[in-house]
Structures are given as structure tokens and as C-alpha cells.
N, CA, C and O atoms as CSV, one atom per row, in Angstrom:
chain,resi,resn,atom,element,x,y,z
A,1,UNK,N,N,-6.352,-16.886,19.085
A,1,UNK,CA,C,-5.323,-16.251,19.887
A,1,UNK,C,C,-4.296,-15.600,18.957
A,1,UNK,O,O,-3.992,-16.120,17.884
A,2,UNK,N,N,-3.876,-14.682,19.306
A,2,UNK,CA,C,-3.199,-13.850,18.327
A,2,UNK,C,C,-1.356,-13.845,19.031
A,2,UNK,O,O,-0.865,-13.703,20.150
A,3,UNK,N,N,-0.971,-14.018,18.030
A,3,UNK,CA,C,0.639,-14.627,18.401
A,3,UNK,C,C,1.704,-13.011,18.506
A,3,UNK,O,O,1.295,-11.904,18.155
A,4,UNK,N,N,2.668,-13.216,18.902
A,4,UNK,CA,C,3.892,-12.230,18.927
A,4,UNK,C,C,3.950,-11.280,17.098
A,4,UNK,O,O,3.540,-11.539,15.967
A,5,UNK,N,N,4.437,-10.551,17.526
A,5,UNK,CA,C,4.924,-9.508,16.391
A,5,UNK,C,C,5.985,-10.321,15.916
A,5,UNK,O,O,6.951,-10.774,16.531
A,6,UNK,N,N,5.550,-10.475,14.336
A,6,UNK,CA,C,7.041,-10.908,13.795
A,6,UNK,C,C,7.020,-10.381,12.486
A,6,UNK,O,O,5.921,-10.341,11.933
A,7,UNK,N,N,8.603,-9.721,11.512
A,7,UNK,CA,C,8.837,-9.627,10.778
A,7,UNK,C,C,7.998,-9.645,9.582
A,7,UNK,O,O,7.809,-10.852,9.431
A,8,UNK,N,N,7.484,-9.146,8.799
A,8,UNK,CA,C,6.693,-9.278,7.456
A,8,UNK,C,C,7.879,-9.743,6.123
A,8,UNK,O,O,8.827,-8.999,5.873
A,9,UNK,N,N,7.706,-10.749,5.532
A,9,UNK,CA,C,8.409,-11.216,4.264
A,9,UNK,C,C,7.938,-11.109,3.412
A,9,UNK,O,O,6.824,-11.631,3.357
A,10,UNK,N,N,8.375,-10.477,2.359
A,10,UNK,CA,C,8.119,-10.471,0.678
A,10,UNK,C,C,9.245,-10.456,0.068
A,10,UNK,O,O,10.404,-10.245,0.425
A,11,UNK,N,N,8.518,-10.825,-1.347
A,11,UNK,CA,C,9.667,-11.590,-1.969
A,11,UNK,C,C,10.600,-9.970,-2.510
A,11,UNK,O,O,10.040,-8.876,-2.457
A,12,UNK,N,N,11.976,-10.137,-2.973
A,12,UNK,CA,C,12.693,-9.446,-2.862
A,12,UNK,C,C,13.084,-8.848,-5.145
A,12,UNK,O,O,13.919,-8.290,-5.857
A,13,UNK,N,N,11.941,-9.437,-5.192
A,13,UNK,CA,C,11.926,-9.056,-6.150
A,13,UNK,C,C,10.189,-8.157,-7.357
A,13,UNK,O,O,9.897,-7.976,-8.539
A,14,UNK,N,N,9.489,-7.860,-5.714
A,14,UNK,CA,C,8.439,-6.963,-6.081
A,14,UNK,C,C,8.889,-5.638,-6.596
A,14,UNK,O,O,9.712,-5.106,-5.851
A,15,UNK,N,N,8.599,-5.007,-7.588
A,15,UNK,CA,C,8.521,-3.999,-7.827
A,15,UNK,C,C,7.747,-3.331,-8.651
A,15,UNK,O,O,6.885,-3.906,-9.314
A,16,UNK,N,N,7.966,-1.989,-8.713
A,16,UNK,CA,C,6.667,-1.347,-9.614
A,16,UNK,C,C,6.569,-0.327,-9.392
A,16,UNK,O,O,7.213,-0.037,-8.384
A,17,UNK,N,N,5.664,1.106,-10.158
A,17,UNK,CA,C,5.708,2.222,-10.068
A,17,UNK,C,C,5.460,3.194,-8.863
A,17,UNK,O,O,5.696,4.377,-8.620
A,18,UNK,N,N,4.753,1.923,-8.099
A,18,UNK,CA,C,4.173,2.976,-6.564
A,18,UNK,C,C,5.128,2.876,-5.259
A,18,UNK,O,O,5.348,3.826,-4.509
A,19,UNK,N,N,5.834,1.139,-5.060
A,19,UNK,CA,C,6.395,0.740,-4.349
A,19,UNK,C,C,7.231,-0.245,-4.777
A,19,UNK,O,O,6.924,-1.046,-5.660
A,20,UNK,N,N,8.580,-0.225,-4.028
A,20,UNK,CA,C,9.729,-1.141,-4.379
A,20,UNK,C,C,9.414,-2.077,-3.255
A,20,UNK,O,O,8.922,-1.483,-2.296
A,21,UNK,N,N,9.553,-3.364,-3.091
A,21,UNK,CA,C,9.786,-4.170,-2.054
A,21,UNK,C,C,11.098,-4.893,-2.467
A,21,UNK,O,O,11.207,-5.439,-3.565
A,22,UNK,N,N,12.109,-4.871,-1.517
A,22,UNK,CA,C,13.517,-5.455,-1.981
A,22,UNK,C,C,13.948,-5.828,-0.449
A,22,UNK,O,O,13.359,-5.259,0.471
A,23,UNK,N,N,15.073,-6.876,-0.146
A,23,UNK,CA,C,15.253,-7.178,1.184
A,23,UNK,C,C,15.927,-5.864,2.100
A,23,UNK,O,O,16.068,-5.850,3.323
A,24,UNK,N,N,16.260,-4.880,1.223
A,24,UNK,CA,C,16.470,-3.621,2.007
A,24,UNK,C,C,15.326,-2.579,2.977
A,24,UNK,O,O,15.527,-1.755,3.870
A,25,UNK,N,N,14.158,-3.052,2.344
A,25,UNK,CA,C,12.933,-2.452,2.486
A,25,UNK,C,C,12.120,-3.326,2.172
A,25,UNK,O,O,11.540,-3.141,1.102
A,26,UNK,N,N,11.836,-4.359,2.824
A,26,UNK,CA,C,10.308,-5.261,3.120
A,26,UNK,C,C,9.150,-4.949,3.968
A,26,UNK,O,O,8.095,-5.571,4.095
A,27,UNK,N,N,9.749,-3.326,4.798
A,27,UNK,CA,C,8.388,-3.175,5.664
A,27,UNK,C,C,8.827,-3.578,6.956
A,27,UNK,O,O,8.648,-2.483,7.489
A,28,UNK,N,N,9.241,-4.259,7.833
A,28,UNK,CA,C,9.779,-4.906,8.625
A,28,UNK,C,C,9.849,-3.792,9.899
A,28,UNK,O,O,9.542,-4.141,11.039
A,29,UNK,N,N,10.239,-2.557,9.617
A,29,UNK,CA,C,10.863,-1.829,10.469
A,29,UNK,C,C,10.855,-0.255,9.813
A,29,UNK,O,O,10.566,-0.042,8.636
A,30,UNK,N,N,11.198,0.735,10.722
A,30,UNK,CA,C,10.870,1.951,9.846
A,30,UNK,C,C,12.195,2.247,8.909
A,30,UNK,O,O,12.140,2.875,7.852
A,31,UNK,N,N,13.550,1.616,9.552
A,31,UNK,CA,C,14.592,1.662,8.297
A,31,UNK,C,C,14.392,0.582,7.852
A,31,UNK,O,O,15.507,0.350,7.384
A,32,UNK,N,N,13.694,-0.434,7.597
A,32,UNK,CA,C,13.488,-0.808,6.478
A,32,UNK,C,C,12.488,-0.959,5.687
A,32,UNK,O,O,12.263,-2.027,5.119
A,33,UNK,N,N,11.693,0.200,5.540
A,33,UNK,CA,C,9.864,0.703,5.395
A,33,UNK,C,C,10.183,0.183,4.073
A,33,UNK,O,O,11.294,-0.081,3.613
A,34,UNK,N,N,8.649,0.041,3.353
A,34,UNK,CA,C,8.538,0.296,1.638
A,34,UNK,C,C,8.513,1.775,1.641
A,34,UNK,O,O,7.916,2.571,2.364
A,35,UNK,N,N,9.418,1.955,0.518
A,35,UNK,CA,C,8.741,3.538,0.118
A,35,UNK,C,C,8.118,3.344,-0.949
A,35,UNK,O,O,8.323,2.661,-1.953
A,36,UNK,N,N,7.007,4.310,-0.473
A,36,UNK,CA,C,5.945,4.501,-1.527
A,36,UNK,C,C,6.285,5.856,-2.316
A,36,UNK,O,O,6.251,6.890,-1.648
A,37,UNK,N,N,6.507,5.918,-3.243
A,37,UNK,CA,C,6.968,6.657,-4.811
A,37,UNK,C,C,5.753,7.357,-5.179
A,37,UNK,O,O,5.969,8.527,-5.495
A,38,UNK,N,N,4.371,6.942,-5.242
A,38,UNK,CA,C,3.506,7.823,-5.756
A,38,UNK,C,C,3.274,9.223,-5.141
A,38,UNK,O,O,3.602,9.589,-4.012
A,39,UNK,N,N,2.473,10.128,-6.362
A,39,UNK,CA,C,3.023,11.116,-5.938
A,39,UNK,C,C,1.625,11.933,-5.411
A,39,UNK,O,O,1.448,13.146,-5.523
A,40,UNK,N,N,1.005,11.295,-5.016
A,40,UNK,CA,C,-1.250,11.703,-5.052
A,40,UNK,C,C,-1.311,10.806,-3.532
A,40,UNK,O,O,-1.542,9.606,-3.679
A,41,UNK,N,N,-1.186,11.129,-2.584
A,41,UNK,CA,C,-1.631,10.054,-1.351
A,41,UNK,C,C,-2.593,9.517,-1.615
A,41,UNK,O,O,-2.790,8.385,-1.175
A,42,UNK,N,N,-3.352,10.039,-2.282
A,42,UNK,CA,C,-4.958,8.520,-2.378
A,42,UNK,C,C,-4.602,7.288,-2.586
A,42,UNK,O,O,-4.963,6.298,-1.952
A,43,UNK,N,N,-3.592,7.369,-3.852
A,43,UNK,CA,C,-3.543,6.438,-4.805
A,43,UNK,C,C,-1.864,5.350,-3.835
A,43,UNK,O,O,-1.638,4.168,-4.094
A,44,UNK,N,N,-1.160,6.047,-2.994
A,44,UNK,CA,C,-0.198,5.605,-2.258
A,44,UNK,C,C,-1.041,4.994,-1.018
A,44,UNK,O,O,-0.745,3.922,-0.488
A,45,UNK,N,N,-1.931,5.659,-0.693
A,45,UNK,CA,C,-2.461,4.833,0.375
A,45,UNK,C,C,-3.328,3.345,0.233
A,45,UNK,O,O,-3.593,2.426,1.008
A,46,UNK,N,N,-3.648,3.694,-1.397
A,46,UNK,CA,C,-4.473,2.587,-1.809
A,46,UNK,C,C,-3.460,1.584,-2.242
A,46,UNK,O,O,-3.696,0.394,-2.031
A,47,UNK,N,N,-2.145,2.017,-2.936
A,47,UNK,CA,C,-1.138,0.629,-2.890
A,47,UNK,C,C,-0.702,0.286,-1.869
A,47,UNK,O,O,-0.069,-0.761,-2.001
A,48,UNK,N,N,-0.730,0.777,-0.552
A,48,UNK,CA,C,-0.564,0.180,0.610
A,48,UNK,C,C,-1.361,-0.918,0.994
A,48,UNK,O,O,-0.873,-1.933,1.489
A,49,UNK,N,N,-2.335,-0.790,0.829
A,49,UNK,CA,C,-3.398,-1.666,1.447
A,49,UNK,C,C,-3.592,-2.984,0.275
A,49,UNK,O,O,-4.148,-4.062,0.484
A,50,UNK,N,N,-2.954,-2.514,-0.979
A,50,UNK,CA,C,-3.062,-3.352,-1.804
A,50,UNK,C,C,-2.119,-4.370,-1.979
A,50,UNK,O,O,-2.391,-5.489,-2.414
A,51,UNK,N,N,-0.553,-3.825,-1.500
A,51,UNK,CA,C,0.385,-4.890,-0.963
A,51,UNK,C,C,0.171,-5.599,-0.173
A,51,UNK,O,O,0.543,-6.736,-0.462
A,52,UNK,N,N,-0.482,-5.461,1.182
A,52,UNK,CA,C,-0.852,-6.192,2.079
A,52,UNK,C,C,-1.879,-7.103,1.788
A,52,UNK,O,O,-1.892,-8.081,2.535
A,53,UNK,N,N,-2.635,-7.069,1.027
A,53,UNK,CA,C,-3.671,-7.669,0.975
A,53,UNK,C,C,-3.057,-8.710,-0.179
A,53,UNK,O,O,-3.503,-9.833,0.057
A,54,UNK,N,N,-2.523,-8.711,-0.892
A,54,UNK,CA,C,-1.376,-9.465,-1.984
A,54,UNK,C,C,-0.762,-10.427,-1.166
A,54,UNK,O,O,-0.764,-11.624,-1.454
A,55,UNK,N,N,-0.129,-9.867,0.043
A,55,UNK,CA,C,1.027,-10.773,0.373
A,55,UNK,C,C,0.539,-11.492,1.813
A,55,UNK,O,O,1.336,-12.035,2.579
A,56,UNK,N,N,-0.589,-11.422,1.996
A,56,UNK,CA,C,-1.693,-11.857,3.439
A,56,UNK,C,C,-3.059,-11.683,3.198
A,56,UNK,O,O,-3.731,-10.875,3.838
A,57,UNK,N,N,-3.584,-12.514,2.164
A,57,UNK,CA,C,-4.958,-12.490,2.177
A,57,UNK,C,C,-5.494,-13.023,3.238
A,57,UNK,O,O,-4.923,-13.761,4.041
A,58,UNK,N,N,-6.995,-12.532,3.272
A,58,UNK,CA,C,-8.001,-12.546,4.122
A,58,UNK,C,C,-7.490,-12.323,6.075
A,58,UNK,O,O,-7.860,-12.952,7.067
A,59,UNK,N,N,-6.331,-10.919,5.886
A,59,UNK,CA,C,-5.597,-10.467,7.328
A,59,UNK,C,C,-6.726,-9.850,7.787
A,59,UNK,O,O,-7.853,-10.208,7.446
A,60,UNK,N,N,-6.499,-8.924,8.556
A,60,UNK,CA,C,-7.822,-8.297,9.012
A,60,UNK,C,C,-6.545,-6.784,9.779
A,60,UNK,O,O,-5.448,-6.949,10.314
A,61,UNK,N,N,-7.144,-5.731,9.566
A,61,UNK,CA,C,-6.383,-4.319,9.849
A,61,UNK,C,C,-7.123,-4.134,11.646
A,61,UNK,O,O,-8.297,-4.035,12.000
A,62,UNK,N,N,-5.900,-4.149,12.411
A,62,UNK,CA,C,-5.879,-4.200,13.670
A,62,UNK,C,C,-5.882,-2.253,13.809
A,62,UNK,O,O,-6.889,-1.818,14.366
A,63,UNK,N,N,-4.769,-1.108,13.308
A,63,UNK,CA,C,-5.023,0.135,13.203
A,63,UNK,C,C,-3.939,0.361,12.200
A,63,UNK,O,O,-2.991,-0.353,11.875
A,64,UNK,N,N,-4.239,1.279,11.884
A,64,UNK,CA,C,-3.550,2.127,10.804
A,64,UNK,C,C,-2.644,3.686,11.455
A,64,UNK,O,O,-3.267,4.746,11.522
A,65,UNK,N,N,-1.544,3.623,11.773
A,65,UNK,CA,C,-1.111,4.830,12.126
A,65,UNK,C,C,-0.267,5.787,11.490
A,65,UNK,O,O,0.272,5.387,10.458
A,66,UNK,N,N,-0.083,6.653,11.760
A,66,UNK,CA,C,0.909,8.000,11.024
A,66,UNK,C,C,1.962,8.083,12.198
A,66,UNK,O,O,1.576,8.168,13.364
A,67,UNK,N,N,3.779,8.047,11.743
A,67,UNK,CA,C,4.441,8.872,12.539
A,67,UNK,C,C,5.161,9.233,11.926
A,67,UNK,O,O,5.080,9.011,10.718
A,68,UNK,N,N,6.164,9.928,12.433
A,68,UNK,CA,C,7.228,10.769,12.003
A,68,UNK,C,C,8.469,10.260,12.705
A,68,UNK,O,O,8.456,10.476,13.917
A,69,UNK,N,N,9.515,9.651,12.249
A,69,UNK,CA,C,10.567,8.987,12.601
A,69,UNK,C,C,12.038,9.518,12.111
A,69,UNK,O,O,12.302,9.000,11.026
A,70,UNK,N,N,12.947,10.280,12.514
A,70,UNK,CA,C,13.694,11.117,11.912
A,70,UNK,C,C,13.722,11.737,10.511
A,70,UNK,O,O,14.316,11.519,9.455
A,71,UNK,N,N,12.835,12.587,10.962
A,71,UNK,CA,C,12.144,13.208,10.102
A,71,UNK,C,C,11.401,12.865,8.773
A,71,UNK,O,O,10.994,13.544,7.830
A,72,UNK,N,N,11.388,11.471,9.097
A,72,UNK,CA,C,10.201,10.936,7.777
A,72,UNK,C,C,9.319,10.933,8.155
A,72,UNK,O,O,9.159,11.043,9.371
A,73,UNK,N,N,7.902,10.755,6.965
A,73,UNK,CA,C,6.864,10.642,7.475
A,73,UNK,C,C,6.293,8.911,7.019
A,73,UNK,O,O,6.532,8.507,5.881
A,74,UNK,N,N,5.334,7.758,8.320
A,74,UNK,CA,C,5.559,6.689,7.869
A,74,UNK,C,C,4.265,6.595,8.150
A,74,UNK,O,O,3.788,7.208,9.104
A,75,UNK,N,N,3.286,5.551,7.088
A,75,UNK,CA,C,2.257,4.976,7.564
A,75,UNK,C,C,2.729,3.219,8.166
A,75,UNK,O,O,3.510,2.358,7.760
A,76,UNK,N,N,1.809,3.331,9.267
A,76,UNK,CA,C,2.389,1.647,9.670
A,76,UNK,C,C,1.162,1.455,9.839
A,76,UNK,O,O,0.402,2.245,10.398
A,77,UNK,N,N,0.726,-0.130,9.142
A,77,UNK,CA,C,-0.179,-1.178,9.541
A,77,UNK,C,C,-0.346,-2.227,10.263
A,77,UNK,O,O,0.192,-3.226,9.786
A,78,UNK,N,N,-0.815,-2.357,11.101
A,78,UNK,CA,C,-0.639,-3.385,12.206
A,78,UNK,C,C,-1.800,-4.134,11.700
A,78,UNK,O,O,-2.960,-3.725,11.657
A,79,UNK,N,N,-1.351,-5.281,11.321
A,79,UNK,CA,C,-2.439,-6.395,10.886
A,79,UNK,C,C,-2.419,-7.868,11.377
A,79,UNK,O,O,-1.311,-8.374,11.560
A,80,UNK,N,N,-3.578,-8.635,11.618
A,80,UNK,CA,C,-3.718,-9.643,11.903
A,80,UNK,C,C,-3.770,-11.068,10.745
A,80,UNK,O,O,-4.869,-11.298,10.241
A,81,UNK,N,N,-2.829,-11.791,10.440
A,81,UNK,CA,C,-2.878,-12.811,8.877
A,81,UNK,C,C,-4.058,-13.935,9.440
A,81,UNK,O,O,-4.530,-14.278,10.524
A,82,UNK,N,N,-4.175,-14.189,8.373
A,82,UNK,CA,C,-5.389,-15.349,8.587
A,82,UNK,C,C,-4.686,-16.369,9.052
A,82,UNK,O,O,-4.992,-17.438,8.522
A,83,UNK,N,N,-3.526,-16.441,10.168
A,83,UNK,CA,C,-3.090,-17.885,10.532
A,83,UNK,C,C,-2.998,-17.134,12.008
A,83,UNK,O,O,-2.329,-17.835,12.766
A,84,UNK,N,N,-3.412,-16.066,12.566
A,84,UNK,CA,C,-3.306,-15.637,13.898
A,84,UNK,C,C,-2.285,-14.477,13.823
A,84,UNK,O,O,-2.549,-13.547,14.585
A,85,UNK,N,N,-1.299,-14.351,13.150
A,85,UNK,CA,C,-0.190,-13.531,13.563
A,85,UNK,C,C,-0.258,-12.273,13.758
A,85,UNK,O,O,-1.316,-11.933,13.228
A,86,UNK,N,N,0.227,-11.395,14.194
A,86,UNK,CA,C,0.419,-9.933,14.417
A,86,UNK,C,C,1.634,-9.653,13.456
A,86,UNK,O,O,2.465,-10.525,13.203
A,87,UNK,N,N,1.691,-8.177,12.854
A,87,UNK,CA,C,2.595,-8.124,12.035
A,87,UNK,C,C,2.402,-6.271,12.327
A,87,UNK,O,O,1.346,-5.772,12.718
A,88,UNK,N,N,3.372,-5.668,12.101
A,88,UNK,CA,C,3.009,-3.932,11.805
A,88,UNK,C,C,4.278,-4.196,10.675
A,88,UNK,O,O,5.303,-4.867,10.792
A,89,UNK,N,N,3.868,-3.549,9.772
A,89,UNK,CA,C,4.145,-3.132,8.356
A,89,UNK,C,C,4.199,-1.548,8.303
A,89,UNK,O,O,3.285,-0.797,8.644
A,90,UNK,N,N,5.510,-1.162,7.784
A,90,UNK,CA,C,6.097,0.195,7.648
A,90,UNK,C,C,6.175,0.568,6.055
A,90,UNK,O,O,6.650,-0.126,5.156
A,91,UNK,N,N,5.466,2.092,5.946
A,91,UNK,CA,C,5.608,2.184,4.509
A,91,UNK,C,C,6.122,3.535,4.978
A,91,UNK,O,O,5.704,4.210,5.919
A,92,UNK,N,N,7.150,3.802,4.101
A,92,UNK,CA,C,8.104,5.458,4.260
A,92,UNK,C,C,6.941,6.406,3.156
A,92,UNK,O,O,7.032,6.376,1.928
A,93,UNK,N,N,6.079,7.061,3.783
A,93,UNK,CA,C,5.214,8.136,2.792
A,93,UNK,C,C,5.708,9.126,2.513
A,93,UNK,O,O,5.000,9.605,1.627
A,94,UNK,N,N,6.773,9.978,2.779
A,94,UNK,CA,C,7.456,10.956,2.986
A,94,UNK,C,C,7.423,11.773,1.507
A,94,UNK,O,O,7.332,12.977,1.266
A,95,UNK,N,N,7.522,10.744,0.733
A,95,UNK,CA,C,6.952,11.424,-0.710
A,95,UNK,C,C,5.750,11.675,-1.282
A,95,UNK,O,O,5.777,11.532,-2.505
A,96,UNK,N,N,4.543,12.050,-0.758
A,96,UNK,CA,C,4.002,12.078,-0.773
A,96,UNK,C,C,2.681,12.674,0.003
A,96,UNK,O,O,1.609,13.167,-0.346
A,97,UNK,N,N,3.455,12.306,1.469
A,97,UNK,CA,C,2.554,13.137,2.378
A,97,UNK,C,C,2.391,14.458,2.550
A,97,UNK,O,O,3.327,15.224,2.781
A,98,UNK,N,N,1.162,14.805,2.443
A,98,UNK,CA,C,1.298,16.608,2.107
A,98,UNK,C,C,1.008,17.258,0.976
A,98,UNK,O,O,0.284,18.245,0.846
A,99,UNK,N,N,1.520,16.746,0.274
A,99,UNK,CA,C,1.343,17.165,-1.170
A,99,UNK,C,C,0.037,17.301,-1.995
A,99,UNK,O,O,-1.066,17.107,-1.483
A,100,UNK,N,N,0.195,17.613,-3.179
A,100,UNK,CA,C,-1.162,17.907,-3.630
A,100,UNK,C,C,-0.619,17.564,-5.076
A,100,UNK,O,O,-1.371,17.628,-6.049
């Protein structure tokens, strides 16, 4: 059985060249997305999936969507953790999306 949407936590001291995670931006919400910094979407979409999978092994990807939220552009993951939970996870792509 799969439980309520709640909050995604990471620790507040991830960081690194593709994505910052800090309690300002844990993903949680679209103002408080990760932004993803890389500058090649392949390689931003692939640290997406690579945070998640870091901080919720063996989750399982419920969908993957694109929106546009005053005027950013956001990928959100809606995933299931291996203890039942529902979670959607916000990454700010805006740097990146489009580009070449």
C-alpha cells in the first residue's frame, strides 16, 4: 500500500558540480527544487536519477514530468521508496533545458 506524499530529506550538506542539495533546496517543492548546474541535459538528467537513487535505494519511478512554474523549467520525480512512500522530487532544470 502506498502511503501519502511527504517531503523528501537530504542531508544539507550534499554538494557538487551538477547539483547543490542544502535545506534551501532539498527538492521538496518547486521553490525549493535542486538546481541542477550542468550544462548538457543528458548528463543533468542522469544526476537526477542518480541523487535519487543515493538517497532511496531500491524506490521504484512512479512518472517523470516536465513543467514550467514561473517561468522555470522543472523536472519532477514522483517515486515510490522501498518502505511504501510516495514522494515527488523537484529539480529546477532551467539551466540547462534547451540548450545544446
Amino acid at each position: 500500500m502506498v502511503g501519502p506524499k511527504t517531503a523528501i530529506t537530504m542531508p544539507s550538506t550534499e554538494t557538487g558540480s551538477v547539483a547543490a542539495v542544502t535545506p534551501d533546496h532539498d527538492g521538496s517543492s518547486y521553490e525549493k527544487a535542486i538546481i541542477m548546474s550542468e550544462k548538457h541535459e543528458s548528463e543533468g538528467v542522469k544526476a537526477e536519477y542518480t541523487l535519487v537513487k543515493r538517497y532511496y535505494p531500491g524506490y521504484k519511478l512512479k512518472q517523470q514530468s516536465m513543467n514550467f512554474h514561473k517561468e522555470r523549467k522543472y523536472d519532477i520525480l514522483d517515486i515510490i521508496t522501498s518502505d511504501g512512500l510516495e514522494k515527488s522530487i523537484y529539480f529546477d532544470i532551467s539551466n540547462f533545458y534547451g540548450k545544446l
